[in-house]
N, C-alpha and C positions, 0 to 999 in steps of 0.2 A: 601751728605756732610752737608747741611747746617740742615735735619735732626739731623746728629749725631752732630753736634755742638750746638744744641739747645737742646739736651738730654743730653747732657755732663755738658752745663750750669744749669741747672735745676737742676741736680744731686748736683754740686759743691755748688750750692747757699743754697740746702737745707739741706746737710751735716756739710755745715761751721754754718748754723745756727743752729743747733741740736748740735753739739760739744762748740758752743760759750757757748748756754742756760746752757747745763751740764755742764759746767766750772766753771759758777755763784756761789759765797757764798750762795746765798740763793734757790739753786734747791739739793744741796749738793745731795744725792743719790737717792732721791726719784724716782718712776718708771716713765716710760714717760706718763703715763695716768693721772699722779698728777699734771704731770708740769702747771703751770699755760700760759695763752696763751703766743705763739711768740709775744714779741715784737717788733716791726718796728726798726730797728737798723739809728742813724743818715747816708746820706750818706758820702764818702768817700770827704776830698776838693781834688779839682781840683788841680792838681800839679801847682806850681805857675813855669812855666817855664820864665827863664830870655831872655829879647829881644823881637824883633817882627821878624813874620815870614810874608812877605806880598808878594802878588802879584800883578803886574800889568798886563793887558789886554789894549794893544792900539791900534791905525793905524796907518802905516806909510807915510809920506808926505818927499818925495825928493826934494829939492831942487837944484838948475843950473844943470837940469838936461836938456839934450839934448833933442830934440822933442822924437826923437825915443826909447826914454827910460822910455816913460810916462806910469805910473803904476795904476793899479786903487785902491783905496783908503780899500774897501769891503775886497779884499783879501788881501791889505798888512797888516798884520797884524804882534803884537810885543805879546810875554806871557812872561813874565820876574818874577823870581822865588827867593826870598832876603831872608838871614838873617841877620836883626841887631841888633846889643847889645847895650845897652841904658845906655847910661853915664850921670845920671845926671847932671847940672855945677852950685853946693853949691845948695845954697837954694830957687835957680830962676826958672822961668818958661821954661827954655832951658834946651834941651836935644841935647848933641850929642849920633849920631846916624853912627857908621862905621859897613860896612856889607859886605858880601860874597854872591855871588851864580850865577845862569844864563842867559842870553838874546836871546831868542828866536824868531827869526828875517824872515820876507817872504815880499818878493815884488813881487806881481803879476802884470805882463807884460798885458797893454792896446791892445797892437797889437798882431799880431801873430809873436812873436819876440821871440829870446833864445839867450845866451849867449852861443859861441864855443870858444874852450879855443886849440891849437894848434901851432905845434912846425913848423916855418918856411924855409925854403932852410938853413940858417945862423947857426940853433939852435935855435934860439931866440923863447922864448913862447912869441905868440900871441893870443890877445884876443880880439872877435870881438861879437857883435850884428848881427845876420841874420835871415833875415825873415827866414820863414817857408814855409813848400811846401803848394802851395795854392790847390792843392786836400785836405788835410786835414781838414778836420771838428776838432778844437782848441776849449777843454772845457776848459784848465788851462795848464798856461805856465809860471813859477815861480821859481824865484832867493832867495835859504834860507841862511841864518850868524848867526852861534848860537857862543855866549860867554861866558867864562868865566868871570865878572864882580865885580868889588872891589866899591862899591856902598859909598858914606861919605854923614852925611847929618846934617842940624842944624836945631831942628824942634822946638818951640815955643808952649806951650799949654797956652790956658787959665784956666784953673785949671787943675792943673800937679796931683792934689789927687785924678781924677774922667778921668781918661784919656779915658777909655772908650765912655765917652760921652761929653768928650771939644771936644771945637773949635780948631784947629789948623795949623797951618803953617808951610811948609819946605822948604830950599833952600839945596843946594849942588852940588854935580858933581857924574860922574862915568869914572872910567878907564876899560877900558876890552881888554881880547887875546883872537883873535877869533881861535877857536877849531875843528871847522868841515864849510864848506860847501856845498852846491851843486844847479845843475837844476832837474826842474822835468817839465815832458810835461805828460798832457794827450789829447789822440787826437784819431780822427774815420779816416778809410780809409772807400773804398768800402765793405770789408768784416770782419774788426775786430775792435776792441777795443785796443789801445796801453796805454802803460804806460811805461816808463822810468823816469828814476834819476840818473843824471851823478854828482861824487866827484870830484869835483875839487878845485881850491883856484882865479879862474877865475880875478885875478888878484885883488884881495880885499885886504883894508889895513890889516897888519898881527893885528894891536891896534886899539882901538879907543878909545873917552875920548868927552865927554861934560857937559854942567849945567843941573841942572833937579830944579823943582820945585811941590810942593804940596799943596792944601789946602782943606779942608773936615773936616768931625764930627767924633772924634770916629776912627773905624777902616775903614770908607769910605772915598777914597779923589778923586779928581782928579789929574791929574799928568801932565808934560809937559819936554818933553827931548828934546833936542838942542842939535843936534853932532857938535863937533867942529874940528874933524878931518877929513879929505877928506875918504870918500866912498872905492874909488879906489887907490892902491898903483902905480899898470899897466892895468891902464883896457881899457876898448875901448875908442874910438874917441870921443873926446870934454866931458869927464866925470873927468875931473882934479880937479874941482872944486866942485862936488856932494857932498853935505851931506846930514844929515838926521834929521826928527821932528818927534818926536813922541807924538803922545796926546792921552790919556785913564782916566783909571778907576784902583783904587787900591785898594784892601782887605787886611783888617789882620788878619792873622790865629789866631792869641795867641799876 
């Protein structure tokens, strides 16, 4: 494939430029052994697409969170996927900035711990923290919350006509509906290798909403998310009061 796609390239590029040349007022009919050489054609601009498309890459840090819920920092990890569209405000150095897209969320478990999610004698979904069986050799034991995310933000440059390489500054918030969850274990017995991933909603808030902040060059910053709304809707014992910090690194695509 990547053959025929490199013959097909080559084809197109050399065709378009044989038909453009014979196009010319001044190659008018002469044979192609007259033409004078291929000229280097300027390239194409780059489409000037409206808004920024950026990502973050962070870790995540839980706060009042119970002992037994202690996560390790390595593997919690956030990928958050934005678009926003860039409102000037008149003729100043501020931009709002309201955007759309995803938050991609894992908290990896310190201990040899998982969340069970289970319906009790009443009906009532229950949802607890248990350890694990201690024959298990536990590579990864992790809690994921991916969202949908309505991102606002008021970002600041120091020269708004070079934006690629000002200074600049953001504050704002985000709203989000989370969309999917689940656990995943991987773990050794005696004789195999496991892997599981159980869907569930493990009792997590259905929303969630916090401040963020930025500052960096360009299309590098640093970032910093403060959730403001509790972790868990129903979730296990003494996690009433959990939320969540995120701190990374952002890219802008365009």
């Amino acid at each position: 494939m990547k053959k025929i796609f490199i013959y097909i390239l080559t084809l197109g590029i050399a065709t378009g430029t044989y038909a453009g040349d014979n196009d010319h007022p001044e190659n008018g009919d002469k044979p192609l052994a007259q033409l004078s050489p291929m000229k280097i054609r300027d390239r194409a601009a780059r489409p000037d697409v409206p808004g920024t498309f950026l990502i973050d890459i962070g870790w995540n840090m839980l706060q009042s969170a119970p002992d037994a819920f202690e996560t390790s920092l390595i593997g919690s990890r956030t990928i958050n996927m934005y678009y926003y569209y860039d409102v000037p405000i008149g003729n100043s150095n501020f931009v709002f900035m309201p955007g759309i897209g995803v938050g991609l969320n894992k908290f990896k478990f310190d201990d040899d711990v998982t969340l069970v999610q289970d319906v009790d004698n009443n009906g009532n979904t229950v949802v607890t923290l248990e350890e694990l069986n201690e024959d298990w050799d536990v590579k990864k034991s992790q809690l994921a919350a991916n969202y949908i995310d309505i991102p606002l933000e008021l970002r600041f440059y120091t020269n708004p006509d070079d934006k690629k390489r000002s200074f600049n500054v953001s504050v704002g918030g985000r709203a989000g509906i989370r969309f999917s969850s689940h656990t995943k274990l991987k773990y050794e017995t005696d004789d195999e290798n496991i892997k599981t991933k159980v869907k569930k909603d493990y009792g997590l808030n259905r929303f969630r909403y916090g401040v963020t902040g930025r500052v960096g060059i360009g299309g590098f910053n640093l970032f910093y998310y403060h959730g403001l709304s509790e972790m868990f809707d129903d979730g296990p014992e003494d996690t009433e009061n959990m939320t969540n910090i995120t701190i990374g690194l952002s890219f802008t695509g365009f």
